[in-house]
N, C-alpha and C positions, 0 to 999 in steps of 0.2 A: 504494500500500500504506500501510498504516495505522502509524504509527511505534510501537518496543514499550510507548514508555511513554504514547500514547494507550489501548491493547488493556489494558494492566495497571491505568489509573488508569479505567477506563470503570464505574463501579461500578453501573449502571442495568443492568447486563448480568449475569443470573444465570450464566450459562456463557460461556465466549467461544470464537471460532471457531480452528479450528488453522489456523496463519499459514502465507498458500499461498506458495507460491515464485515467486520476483522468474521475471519476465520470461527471462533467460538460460538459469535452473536449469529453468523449467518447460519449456525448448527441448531440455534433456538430457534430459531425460524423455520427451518426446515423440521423437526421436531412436531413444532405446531401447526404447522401444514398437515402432516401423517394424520396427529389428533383430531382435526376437522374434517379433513378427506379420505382419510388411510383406509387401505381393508381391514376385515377383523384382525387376519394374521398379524398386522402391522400394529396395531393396536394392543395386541398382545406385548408384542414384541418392547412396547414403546412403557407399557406400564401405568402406572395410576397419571394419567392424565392433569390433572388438578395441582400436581408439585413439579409440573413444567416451568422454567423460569420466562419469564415475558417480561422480554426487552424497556416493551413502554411502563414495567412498572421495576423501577431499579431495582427495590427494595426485595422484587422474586430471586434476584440473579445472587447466590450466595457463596459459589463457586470461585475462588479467588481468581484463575485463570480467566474465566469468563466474565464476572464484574473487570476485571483490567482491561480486555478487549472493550466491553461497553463504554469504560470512561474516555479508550482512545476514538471510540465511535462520536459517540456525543460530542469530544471536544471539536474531532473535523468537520461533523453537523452545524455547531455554533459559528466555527472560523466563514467555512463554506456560508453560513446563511447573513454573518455581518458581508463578508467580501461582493455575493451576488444579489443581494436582497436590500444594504442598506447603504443609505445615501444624507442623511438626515443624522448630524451626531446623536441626537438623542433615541434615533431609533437601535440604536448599537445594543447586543446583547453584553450587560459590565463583563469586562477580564473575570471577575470575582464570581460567573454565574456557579459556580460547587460548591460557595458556601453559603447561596439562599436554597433551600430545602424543595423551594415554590419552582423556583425556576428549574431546576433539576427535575422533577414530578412533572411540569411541563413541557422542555425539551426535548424528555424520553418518549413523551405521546406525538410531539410533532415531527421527531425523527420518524416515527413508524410510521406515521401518516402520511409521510411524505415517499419513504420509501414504498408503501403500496401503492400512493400513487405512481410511482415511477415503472412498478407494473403490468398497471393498466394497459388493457391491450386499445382503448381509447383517451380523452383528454379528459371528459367529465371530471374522476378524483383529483386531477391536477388543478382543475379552474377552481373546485370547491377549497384545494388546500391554499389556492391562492389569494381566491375572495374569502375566505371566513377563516381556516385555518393560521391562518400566519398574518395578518393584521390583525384580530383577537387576541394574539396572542403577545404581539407587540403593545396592544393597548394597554393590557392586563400588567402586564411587564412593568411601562412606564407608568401605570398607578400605584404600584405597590412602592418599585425601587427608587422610585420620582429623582432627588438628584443625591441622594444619601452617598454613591457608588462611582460617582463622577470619576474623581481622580482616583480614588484607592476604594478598598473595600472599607465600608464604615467602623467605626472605631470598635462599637457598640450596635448591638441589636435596637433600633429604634422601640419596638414594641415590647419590650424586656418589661418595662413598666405593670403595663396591663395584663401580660402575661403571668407575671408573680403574683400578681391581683386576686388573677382566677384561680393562681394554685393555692392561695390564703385560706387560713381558717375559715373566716368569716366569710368568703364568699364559700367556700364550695360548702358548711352547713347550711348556710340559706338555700345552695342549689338543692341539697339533697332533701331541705324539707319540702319542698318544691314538687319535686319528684314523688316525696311519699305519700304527698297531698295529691296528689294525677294517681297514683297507683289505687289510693284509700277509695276516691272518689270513683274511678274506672268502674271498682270492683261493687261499688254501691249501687251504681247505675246500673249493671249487670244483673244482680237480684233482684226476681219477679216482685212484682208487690202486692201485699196481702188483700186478699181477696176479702169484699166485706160479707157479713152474713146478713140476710133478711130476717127479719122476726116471725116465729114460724105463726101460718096462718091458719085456724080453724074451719073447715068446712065439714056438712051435713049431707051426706049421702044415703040418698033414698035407698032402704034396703029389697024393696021391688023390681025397679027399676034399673037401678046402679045406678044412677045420674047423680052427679056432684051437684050439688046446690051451695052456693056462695052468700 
């Protein structure tokens, strides 16, 4: 594979190609392919389906070789998408994107989205990842990291504050009485409600006849 800053500094190259995935990532892939289309043999073969790691979500990939492969993915993703995609400083994805959690959880779904579209035996997934995937995502980006990230990674977690907030005593017992007040309540609502009784009513029935008389 071509390292990101050959692919960025290649300037003979009107467009440049979306960076395929290392060796390991492109095995998850192929993997998850089997699990969707495979035959049964194949299926067999492949195992509990469910402890597959999937690229767009890091946090599956636990394999040391294979997360190393994903990080070298991701980062020629990011290089490639500031070099071909961004023109506007403030659309830049920061140097720092590893150490927001947000951005990482989001470059692994737009890597794979893009890479399927690049699949595509037509353009449809490519216009969709162009119009809605990838300006959403830029949006979302510059709301969150706004200019904290400019020059360096910020010193300090901005949200640290309210963060510790939520982990406080006093918030999470208010949460949790919160909670047991929706559980108490739920379960109230749930139980039929008791049916009233009528006061029992005397009637005279003709013993000739049978006919109830009221």
């Amino acid at each position: 594979m071509r390292s990101t800053n050959d692919a960025a500094e290649d300037a003979s190259l009107l467009v440049q190609p979306f960076p395929k995935p290392p060796p390991r990532v492109a095995l998850a892939y192929r993997e998850l392919d089997i699990a969707a289309n495979g035959t049964d043999d194949q299926l067999r073969a492949l195992g509990d389906t469910s402890a597959l790691p999937r690229p767009w979500i890091p946090s599956t990939c636990t394999d040391p070789a294979m997360r190393t492969d994903l990080w070298t993915w991701l980062e020629a993703v990011v290089v490639w998408i500031n070099h071909q995609y961004v023109y506007d400083p403030a659309d830049t994805i920061p140097a720092c994107w590893p150490k927001h959690a947000h951005l990482v959880n989001e470059i692994a779904v737009l890597a794979d989205q893009r890479r399927t579209a690049q699949q595509a035996l037509l353009s449809n997934e490519l216009e969709e990842w162009h119009r809605y995937a990838l300006p959403y995502f830029i949006e979302r980006m510059k709301a969150r990291v706004k200019t904290h990230c400019d020059r360096t990674h910020a010193s300090d977690w901005p949200a640290r504050g309210r963060f510790n907030r939520h982990l406080g005593r006093e918030e999470s017992a208010a949460r949790s009485a919160a909670y047991a007040g929706d559980v108490q309540k739920s379960a109230a609502d749930k139980e039929p409600a008791p049916q009233k009784l009528s006061a029992p009513r005397l009637s005279l029935v003709d013993t000739e006849t049978g006919e109830v008389m009221t």
